[in-house]
C-alpha positions as CSV (number, residue, x, y, z in Angstrom):
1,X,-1.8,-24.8,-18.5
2,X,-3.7,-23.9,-21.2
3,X,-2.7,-22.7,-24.7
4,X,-2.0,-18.8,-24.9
5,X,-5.9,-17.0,-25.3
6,X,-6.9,-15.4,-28.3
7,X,-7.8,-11.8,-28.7
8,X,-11.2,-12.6,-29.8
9,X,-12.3,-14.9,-27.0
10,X,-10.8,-12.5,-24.5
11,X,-12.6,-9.7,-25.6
12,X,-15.6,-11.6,-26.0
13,X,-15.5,-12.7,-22.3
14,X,-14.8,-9.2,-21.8
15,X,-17.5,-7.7,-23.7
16,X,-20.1,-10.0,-21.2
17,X,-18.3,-8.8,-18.4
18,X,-18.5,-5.0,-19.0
19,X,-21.6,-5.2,-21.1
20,X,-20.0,-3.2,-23.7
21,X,-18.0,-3.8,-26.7
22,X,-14.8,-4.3,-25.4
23,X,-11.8,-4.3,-27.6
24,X,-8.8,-2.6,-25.6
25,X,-5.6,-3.9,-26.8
26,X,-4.1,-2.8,-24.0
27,X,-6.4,-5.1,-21.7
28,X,-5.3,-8.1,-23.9
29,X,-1.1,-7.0,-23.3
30,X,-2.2,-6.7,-19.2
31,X,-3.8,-10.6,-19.2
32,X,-0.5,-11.6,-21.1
33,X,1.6,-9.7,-18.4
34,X,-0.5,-11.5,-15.8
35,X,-0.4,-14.7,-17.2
36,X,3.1,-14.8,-17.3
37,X,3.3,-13.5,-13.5
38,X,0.7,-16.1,-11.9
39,X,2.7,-19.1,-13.3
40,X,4.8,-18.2,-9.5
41,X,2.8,-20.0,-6.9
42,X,2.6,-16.8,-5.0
43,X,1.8,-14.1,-7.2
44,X,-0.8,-16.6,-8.6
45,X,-2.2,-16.7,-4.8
46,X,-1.7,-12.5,-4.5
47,X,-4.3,-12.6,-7.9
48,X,-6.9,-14.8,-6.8
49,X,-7.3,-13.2,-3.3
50,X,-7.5,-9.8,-5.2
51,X,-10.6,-12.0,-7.1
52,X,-12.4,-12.8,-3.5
53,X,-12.7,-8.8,-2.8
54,X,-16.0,-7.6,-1.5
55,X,-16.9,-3.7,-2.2
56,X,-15.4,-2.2,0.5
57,X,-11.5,-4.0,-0.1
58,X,-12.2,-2.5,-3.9
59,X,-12.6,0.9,-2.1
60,X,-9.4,0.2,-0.1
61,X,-7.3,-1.5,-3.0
62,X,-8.0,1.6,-5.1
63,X,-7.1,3.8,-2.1
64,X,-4.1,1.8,-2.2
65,X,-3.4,2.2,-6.1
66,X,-4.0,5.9,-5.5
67,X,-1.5,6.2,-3.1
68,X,1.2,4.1,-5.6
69,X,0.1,6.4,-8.2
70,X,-1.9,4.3,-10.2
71,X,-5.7,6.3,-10.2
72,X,-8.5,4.1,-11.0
73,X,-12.7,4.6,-11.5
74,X,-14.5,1.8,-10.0
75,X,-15.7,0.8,-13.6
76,X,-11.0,0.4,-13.8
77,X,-11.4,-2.0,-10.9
78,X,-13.7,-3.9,-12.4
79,X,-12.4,-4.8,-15.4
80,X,-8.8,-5.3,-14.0
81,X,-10.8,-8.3,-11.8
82,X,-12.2,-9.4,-15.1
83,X,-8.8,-10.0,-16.6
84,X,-7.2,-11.1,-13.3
85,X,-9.9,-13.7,-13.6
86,X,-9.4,-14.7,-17.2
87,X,-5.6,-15.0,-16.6
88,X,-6.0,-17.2,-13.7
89,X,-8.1,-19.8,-16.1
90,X,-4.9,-19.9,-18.1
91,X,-2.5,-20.7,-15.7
92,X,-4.2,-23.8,-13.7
């Protein structure tokens, strides 16, 4: 496992991800969160298949937020991938 990331380089990462500048704190407490949760084997395997979706299982998981009351654009989608992603490097 890797050392805990630094604001900067996660916002960075997510700044070439969104192709904006990206500093949401609230992003950065989410990948902590999410760090913390894929250190169990299978909440780590529940993230990375969340990774492998195509477009129409991001329609779906959205439907599926939706309907747990959690709304979210696309655009939301997205960038919660991004930082599933970037947790997941810190946790192998």
């Amino acid at each position: 496992m890797r050392k805990r990331p630094t604001k900067k380089a996660f916002y960075e990462y997510m700044s070439i991800r969104t192709n904006r500048n990206f500093k949401e704190s609230s992003a950065y407490d989410m990948l902590l969160d999410l760090i913390v949760q894929a250190r169990d084997e299978e909440q780590f395997m529940d993230l990375a298949e969340l990774t492998l979706m195509n477009k129409t299982d991001r329609l779906i998981y959205r439907n599926k937020m939706a309907c747990e009351g959690f709304e979210m654009t696309p655009l939301q989608v997205d960038e919660y991938l991004a930082v599933v992603e970037y947790a997941l490097e810190y946790t192998v």
